[in-house]
C-alpha positions as CSV (number, residue, x, y, z in Angstrom):
1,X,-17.2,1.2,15.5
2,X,-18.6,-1.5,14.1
3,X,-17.3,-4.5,11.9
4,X,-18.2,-2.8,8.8
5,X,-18.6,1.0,8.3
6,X,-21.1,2.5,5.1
7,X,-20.1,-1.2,3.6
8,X,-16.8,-0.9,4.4
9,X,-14.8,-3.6,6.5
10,X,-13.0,-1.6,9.3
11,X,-9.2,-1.9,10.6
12,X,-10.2,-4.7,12.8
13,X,-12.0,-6.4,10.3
14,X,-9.6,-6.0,7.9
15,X,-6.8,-6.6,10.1
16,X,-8.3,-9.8,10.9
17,X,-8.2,-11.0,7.6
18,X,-4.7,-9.6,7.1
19,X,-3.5,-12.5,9.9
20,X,-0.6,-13.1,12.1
21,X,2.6,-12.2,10.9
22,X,4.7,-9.8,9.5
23,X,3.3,-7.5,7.2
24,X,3.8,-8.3,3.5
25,X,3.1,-5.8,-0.2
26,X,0.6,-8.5,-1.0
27,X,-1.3,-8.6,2.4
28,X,-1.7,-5.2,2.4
29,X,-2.9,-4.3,-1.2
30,X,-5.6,-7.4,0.1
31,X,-6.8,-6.3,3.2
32,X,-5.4,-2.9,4.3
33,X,-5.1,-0.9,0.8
34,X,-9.1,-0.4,0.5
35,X,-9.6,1.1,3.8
36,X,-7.5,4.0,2.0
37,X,-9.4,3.9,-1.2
38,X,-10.4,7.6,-1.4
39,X,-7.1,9.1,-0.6
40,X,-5.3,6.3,-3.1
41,X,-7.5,7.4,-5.7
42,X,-7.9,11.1,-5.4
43,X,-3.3,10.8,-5.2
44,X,-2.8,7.8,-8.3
45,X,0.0,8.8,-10.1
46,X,1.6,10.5,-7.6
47,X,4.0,8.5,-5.1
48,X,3.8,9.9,-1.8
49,X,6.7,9.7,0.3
50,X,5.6,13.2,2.7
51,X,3.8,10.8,5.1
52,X,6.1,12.1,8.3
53,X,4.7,15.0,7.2
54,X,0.8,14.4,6.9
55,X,-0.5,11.3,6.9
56,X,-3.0,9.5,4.5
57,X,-6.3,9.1,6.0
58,X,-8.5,6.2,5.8
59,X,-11.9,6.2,4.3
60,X,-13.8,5.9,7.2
61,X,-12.3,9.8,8.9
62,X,-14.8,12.0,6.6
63,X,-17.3,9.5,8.2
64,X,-16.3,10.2,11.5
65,X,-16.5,13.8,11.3
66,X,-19.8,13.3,9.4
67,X,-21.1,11.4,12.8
68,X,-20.1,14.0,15.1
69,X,-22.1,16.9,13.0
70,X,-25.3,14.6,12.6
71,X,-25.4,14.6,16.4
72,X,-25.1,18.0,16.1
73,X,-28.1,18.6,13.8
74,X,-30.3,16.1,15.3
75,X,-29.7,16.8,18.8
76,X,-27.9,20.1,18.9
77,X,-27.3,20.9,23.1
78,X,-28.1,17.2,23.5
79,X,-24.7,16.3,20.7
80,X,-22.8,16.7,24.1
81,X,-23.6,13.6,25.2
82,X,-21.8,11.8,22.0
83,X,-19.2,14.2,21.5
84,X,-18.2,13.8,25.6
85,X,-18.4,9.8,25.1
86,X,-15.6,10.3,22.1
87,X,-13.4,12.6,23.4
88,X,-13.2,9.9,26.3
89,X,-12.6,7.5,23.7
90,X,-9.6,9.5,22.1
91,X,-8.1,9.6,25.5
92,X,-8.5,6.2,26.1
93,X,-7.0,5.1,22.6
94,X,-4.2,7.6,23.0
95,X,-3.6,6.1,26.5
96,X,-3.3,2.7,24.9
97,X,-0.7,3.8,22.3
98,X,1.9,6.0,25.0
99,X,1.3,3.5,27.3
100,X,0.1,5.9,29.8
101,X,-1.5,4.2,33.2
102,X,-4.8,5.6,32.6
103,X,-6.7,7.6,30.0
104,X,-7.2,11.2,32.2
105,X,-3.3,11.2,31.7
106,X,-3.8,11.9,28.3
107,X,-5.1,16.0,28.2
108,X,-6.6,16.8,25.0
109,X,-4.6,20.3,23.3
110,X,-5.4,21.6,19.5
111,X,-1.8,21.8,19.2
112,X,1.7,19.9,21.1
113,X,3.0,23.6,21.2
114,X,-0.4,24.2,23.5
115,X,1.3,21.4,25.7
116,X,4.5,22.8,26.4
117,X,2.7,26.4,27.1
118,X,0.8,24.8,29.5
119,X,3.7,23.3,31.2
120,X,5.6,26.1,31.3
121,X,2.8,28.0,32.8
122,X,2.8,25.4,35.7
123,X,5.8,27.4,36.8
124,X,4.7,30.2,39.5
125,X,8.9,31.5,39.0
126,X,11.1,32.1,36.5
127,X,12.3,28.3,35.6
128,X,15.9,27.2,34.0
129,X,14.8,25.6,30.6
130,X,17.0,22.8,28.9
131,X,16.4,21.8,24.9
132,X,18.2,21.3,22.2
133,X,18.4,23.3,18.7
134,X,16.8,20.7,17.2
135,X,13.1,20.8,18.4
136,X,10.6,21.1,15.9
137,X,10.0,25.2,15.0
138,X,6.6,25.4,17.5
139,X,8.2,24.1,20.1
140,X,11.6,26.4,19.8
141,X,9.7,29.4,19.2
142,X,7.9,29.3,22.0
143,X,10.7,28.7,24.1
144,X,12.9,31.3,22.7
145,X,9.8,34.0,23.2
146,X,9.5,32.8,26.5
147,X,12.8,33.6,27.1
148,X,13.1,36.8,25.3
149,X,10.1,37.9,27.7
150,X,12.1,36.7,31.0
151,X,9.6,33.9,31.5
152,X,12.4,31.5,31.3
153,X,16.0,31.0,31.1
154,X,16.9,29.0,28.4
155,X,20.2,26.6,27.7
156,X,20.4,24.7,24.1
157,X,22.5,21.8,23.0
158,X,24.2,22.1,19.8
159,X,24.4,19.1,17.1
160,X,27.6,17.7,16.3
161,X,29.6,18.4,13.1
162,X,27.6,15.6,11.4
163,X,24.2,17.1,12.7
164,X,23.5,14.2,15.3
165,X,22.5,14.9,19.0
166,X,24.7,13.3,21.5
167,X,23.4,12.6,25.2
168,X,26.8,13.4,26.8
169,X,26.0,17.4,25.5
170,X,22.6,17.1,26.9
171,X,23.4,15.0,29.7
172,X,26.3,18.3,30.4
173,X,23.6,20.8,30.5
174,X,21.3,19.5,32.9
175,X,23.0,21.1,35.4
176,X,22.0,21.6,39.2
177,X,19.1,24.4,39.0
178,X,17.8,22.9,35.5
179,X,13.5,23.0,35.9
180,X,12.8,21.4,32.6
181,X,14.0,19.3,29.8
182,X,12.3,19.7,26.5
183,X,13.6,17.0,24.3
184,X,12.3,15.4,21.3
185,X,12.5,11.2,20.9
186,X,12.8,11.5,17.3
187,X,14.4,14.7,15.7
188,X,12.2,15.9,12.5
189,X,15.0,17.2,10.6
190,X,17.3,14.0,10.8
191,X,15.0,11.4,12.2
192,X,17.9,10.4,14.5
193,X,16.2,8.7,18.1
194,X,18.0,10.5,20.8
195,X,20.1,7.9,22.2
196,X,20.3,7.3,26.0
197,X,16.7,9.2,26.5
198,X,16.7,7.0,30.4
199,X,19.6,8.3,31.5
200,X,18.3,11.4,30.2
201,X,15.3,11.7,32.4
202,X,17.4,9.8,35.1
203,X,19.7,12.7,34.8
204,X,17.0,15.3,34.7
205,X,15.0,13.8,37.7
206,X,18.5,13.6,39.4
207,X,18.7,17.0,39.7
208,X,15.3,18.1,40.4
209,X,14.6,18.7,36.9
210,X,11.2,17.4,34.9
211,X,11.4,16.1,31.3
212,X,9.0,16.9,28.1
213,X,9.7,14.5,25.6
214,X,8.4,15.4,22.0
215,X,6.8,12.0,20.3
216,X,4.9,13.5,17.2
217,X,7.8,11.6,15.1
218,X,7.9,8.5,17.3
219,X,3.8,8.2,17.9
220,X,2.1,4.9,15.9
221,X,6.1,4.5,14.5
222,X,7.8,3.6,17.4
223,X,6.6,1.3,20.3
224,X,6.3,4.0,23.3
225,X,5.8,3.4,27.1
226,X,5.7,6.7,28.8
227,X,5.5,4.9,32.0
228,X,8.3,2.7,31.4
229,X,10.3,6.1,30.2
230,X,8.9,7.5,34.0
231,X,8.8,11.1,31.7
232,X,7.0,13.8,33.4
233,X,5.0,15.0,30.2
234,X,5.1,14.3,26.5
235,X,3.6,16.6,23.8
236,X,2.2,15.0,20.1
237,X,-0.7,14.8,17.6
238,X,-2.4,12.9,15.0
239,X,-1.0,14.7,12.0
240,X,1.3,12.3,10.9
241,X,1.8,8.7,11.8
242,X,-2.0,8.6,13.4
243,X,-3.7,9.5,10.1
244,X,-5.5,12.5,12.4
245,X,-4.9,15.3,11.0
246,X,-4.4,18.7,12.5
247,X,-6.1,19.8,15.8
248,X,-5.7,16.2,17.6
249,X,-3.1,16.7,19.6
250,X,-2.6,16.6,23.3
251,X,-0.4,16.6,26.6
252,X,0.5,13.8,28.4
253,X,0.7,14.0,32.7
254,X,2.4,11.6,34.9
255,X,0.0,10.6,37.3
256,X,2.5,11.9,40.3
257,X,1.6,15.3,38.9
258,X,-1.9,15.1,39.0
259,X,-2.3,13.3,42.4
260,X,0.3,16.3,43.5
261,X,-2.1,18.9,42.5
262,X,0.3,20.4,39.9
263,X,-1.6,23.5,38.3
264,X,-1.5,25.4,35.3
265,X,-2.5,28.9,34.0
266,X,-3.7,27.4,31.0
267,X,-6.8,26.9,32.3
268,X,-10.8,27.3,31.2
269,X,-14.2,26.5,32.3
270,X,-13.9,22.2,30.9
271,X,-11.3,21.9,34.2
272,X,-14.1,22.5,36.3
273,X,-15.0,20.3,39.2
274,X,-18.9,20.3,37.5
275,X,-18.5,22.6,34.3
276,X,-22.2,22.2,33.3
277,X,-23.3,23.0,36.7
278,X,-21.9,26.8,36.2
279,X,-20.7,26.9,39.9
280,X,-18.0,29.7,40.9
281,X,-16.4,28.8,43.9
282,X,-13.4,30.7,45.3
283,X,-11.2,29.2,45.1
284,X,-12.5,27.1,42.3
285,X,-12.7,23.5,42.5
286,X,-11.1,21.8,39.3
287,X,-11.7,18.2,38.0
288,X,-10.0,14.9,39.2
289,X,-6.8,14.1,37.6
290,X,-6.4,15.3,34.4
291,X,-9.0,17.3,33.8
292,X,-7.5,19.6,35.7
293,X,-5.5,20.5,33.1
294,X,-9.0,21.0,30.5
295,X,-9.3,24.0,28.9
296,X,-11.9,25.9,27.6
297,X,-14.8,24.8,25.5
298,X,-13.0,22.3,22.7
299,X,-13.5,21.5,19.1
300,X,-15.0,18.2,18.8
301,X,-14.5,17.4,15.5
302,X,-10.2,16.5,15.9
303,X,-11.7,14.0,18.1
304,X,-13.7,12.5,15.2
305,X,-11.3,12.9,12.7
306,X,-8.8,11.5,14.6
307,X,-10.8,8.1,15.6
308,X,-9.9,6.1,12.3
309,X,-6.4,6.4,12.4
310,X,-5.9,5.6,15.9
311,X,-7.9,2.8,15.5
312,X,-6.0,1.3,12.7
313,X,-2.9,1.8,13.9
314,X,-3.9,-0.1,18.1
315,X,-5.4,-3.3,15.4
316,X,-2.3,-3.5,13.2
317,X,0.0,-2.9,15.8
318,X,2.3,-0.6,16.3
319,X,5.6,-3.4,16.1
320,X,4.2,-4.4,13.0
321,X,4.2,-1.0,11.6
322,X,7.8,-0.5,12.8
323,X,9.2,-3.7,11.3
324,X,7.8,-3.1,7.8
325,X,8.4,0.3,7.4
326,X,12.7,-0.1,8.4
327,X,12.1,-2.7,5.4
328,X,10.7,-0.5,3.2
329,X,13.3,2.4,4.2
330,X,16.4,-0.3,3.8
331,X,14.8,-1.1,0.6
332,X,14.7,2.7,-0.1
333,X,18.6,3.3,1.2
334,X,19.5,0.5,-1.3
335,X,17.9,1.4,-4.2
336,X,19.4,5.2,-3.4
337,X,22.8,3.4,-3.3
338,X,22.7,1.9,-6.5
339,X,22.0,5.7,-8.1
340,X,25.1,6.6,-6.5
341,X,23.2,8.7,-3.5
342,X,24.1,7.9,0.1
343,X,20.9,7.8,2.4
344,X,20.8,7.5,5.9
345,X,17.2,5.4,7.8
346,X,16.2,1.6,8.4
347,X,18.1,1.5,11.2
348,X,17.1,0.7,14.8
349,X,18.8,4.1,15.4
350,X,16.2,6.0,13.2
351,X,12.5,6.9,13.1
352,X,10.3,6.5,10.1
353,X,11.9,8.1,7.5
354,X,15.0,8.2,5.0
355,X,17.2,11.5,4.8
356,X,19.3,12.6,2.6
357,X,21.9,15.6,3.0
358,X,22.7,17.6,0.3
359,X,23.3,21.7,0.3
360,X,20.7,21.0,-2.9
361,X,17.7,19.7,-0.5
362,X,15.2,22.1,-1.0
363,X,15.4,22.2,-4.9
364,X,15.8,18.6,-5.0
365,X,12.0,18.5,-3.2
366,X,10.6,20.7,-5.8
367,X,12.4,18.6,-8.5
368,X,10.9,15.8,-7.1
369,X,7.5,17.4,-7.1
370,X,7.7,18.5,-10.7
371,X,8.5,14.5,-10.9
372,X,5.3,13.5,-9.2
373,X,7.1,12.4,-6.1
374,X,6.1,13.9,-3.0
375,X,8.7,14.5,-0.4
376,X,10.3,17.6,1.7
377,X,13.2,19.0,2.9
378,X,14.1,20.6,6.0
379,X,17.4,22.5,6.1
380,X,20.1,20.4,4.2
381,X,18.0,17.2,5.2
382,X,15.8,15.6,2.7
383,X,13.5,13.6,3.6
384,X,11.6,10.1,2.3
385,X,9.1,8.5,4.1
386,X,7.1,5.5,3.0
387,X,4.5,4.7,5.2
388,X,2.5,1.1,4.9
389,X,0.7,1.9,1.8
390,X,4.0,2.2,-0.2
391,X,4.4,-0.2,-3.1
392,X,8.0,-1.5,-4.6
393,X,7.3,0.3,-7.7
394,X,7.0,3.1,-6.0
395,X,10.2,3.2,-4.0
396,X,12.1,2.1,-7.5
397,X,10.4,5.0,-8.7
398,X,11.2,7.5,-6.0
399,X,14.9,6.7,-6.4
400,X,15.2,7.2,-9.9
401,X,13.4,10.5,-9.7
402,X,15.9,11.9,-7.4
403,X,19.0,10.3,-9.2
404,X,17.7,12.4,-12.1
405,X,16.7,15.5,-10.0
406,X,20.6,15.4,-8.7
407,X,21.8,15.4,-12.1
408,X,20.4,18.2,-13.2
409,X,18.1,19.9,-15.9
């Protein structure tokens, strides 16, 4: 990617313009805001606070995925070449953002729910699963289908009364016997971090056990080191903080696992020692690393859709991002407050966005809608998220939208 894209200064470009510093409503509508012109344009009027939901996507994405099919018409077999050299590239990218060792770490999946199958199908036996109630719906459905089949056995934590997860419940049911630890760093109902997540895996590993941390709320929000964590696998995607979209998603591998010769089931032709040379040996020889772990043949265009995003978010910086978006949800909890709402987020022991609880949630998000404010509710949870585009006006808006939505027609 070069300096300018169609015309159009990229992140680094524009982030070198933007400066050192912390990020500011003025630097941003400067340097950052026209990167998003299309999707600011298409949405004025609206203020969208669904971003840990689906992100806003630069500009340059429906250039991206216009470069990957104009290798495909003007080369068709040949487009390989290009699409192989940016699938690296997303590894690479994603590697830098986990803080994974090396880039094969990073296993492309359409989905983070295509991650934990896989794991689970690196079990030859029937392994002792540990999670809590609060992973995201793909994830707890496969696990509860898993263990309606006998695949697995499967203990989960409860929340607390106030619908927090404390460690010392799961810390109590990692119990001798315990094969797996699915976990998620942030929870997407409540955007609560899961406190003590080392002792955690410390616990886990203690025992014999490996962990699977979710990150599709913590990814481009939170500054992550996998390696630091010493997690065994981590599942996410581009659909929210990375500006992606869907299909981008993938598996992360500690490297002990692939030097170790872990296998899956989930397996295809891509995990092949040579795929393009069509060999069948028995038993087959599978890639280095993590391309064990390959599939089938992929779609390329979540690679190309997912480049912009990822890019932006490596040349702003990920502790940037973090700092500016706890000031815009503070600024979000106080403007709440004065409406007489109590809101729960900008704190170091939170993700990316604001929550609400209220029995009323769900209507409150339509009321919202109706209001042209965008945001969602999950269970008695609503939630707010500004993201880097959001302006003041906007949050003032966005609080006296829902102080009039809670009072009522």
């Amino acid at each position: 990617m070069s300096d300018t894209d169609a015309g159009r200064p990229t992140p680094n470009a524009a982030v070198a313009g933007l400066g050192a510093g912390p990020l500011t409503e003025a630097g941003i509508r400067i340097h950052l805001a026209p990167l998003f012109s299309r999707v600011l344009a298409a949405q004025r009027g609206r203020v969208y606070l669904a971003n840990h939901s689906l992100g806003r996507p630069l500009d340059a994405t429906e250039d991206d995925v216009r470069e990957a099919l104009a290798a495909w018409y003007a080369q068709m077999d040949g487009a390989w070449e290009a699409w192989g050299a940016e699938i690296a590239a997303y590894r690479a990218r994603l590697a830098a953002l986990l803080g994974a060792p090396r880039p094969d770490c990073v296993v492309p999946k359409g989905s983070a729910g295509q991650g934990l199958r896989a794991v689970l199908n690196a079990h030859d036996g029937v392994a002792h699963v540990v999670a809590t109630r609060g992973e995201f719906d793909s994830l707890d459905l496969i696990l509860r289908e898993y263990a309606r089949r006998g695949r697995i056995t499967l203990a989960l934590v409860d929340a607390r009364d106030d619908g927090t997860f404390d460690a010392d419940d799961v810390l109590a049911a990692i119990v001798p016997g315990t094969d797996l630890v699915v976990v998620s760093q942030v929870m997407f109902e409540t955007g609560q971090i899961l406190p003590r997540l080392a002792a955690i895996v410390a616990r886990a590993h203690a025992v014999g056990a490996r962990v699977l941390l979710d990150v599709y709320h913590a990814l481009g929000v939170l500054p992550l080191d996998v390696a630091d964590l010493d997690i065994d696998f981590a599942v996410g995607g581009s659909y929210k903080y990375l500006r992606g979209g869907t299909g981008a998603c993938f598996l992360y591998i500690h490297p002990r696992h692939l030097d170790g010769g872990l296998r899956t089931l989930d397996t295809g032709w891509f995990a092949k020692e040579t795929p393009f040379a069509y060999a069948r040996p028995d038993p087959p020889r599978y890639g280095t690393g993590g391309d064990a772990w390959l599939e089938s043949t992929p779609a390329v265009l979540p690679f190309y859709q997912a480049r912009a995003g990822q890019v932006f978010t490596l040349a702003v910086g990920v502790g940037r991002l973090r700092e500016y978006s706890l000031a815009l949800q503070r600024r979000l909890v106080a403007l709440l407050a004065e409406q007489g709402i109590a809101a729960q987020g900008g704190t170091e022991n939170r993700g990316a966005f604001v929550v609400v609880r209220h029995r009323e949630a769900r209507a409150w998000s339509v009321a919202l809608a109706a209001r042209g404010v965008v945001a969602d509710a999950r269970g008695p949870w609503l939630r707010l998220c500004p993201d880097v585009l959001t302006t003041e006006t906007e949050l003032v808006t966005a609080a006296a939208a829902l102080a009039a939505a809670a009072r009522g027609p």
